[in-house]
N, C-alpha and C positions, 0 to 999 in steps of 0.2 A: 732117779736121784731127785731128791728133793731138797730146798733150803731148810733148813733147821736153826734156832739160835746158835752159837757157840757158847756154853756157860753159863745161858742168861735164862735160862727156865724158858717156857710159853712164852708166844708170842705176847698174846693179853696181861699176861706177866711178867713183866722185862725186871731184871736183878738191880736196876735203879727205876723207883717211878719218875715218871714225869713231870713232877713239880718240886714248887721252891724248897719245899722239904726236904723229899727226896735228893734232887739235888744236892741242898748243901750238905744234908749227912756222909753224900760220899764222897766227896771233894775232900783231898789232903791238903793237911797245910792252908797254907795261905794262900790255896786257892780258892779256897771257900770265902775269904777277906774279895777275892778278886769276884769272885761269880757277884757278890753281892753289892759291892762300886758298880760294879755294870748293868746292872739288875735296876739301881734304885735311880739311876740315870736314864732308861728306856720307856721311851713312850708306851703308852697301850698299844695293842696290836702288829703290826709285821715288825716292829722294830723289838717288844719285848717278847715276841714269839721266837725270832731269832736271836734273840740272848738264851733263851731257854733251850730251844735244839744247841744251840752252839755247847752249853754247859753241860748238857743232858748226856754229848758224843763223849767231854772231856771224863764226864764223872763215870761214865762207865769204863773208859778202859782205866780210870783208877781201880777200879772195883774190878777190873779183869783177874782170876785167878791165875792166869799167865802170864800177868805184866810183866813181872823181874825175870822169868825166863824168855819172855821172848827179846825185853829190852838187851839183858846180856848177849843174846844170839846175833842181836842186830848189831851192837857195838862191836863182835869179836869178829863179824860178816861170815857168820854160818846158820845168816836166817834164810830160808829158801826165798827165792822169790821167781818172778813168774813176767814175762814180758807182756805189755797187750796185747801184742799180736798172737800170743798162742792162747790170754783168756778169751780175744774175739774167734779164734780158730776154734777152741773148745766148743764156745756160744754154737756155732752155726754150727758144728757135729752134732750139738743137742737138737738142733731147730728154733733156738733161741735167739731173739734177733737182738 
């Protein structure tokens, strides 16, 4: 078994690039108004690095082609879910620590 993206192409090619662009093209709404308050408030380095991962996680599950199915699944609680101790039990069956 191997990781694979979910939806998002290659790794090297992820379904949102990584910049200010990217980003704000996939941002809905007014989150793109938000990504950009925050953005233009962020010093250079660890602090606008992390506005950019932070916005980069948001704008991709906007751009998830499962959002609205998985969102309704969670809302109606018929999304599966999975405890940590059986993804750590899993982990160590694989030999993965």
């Amino acid at each position: 078994m191997s990781a694979q993206p979910v939806g998002g192409g290659p790794v090297d090619h992820p379904r949102v690039p990584k910049t200010i662009g990217g980003i704000s093209n996939a941002l809905r709404g007014s989150r793109r108004a938000q990504f950009f308050a925050e953005l233009l408030e962020a010093q250079q380095g660890p602090e606008l690095d992390g506005v950019l991962t932070a916005w980069w996680g948001r704008a991709m599950l906007d751009t998830d082609p499962d959002r609205d199915r998985v969102r309704a699944a969670a809302e109606a609680g018929t999304l599966p879910t999975t405890s940590m101790e059986e993804v750590l039990r899993r982990r160590q069956e694989r030999g993965v620590r």
